[in-house]
N, C-alpha and C positions, 0 to 999 in steps of 0.2 A: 546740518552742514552740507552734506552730502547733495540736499537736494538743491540746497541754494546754485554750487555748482553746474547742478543736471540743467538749472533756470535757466541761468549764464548763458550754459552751451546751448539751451535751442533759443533765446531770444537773438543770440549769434545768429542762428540759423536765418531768423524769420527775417534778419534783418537781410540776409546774404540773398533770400527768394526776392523780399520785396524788391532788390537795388536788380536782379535781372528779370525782374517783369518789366516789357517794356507798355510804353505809356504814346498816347500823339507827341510828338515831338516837341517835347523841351515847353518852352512857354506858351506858343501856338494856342497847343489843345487848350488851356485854362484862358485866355483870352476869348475863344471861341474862331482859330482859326481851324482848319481842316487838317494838316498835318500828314496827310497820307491816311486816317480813319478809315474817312468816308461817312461817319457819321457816329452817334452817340453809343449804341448799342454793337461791341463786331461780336464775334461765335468765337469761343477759344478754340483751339485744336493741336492736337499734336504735343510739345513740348512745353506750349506756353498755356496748357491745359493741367499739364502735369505740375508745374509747377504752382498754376493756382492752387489747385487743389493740394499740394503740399505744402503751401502758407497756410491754409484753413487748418489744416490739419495737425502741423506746428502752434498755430496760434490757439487750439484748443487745448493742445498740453499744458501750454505756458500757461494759461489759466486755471487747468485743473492745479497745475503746482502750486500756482499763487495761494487759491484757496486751500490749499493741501496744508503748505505752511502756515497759514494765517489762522486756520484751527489748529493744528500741531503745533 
């Protein structure tokens, strides 16, 4: 029970990182327009580095939990 919770709260989470990472702007980027990029590949830094790497890091919990319950 408990852990179903703990799921909850960080799929919360992962959701709350991915909606502030930003993206090329809106529909732009997936059509293939420019969007302010620049191009395919940018460098994170600073905050929006932090944050990736704290959906990675979320998203590997939520996983471990998944299979945690699913054997448990």
């Amino acid at each position: 029970m408990i852990l179903a919770v703990i799921q909850i709260v960080v799929a919360i989470i992962i959701i709350a990182l991915i909606l502030l990472q930003e993206r090329s702007s809106g529909l732009s980027g997936i059509f293939g327009g420019e969007g302010g990029g620049g191009g395919v590949y940018q460098t994170r830094r600073g905050m929006e580095k932090t944050i990736f790497v704290s959906t990675v890091i979320f998203s590997a919990i939520f996983i471990a939990l998944a299979i945690f319950q699913l054997l448990g």
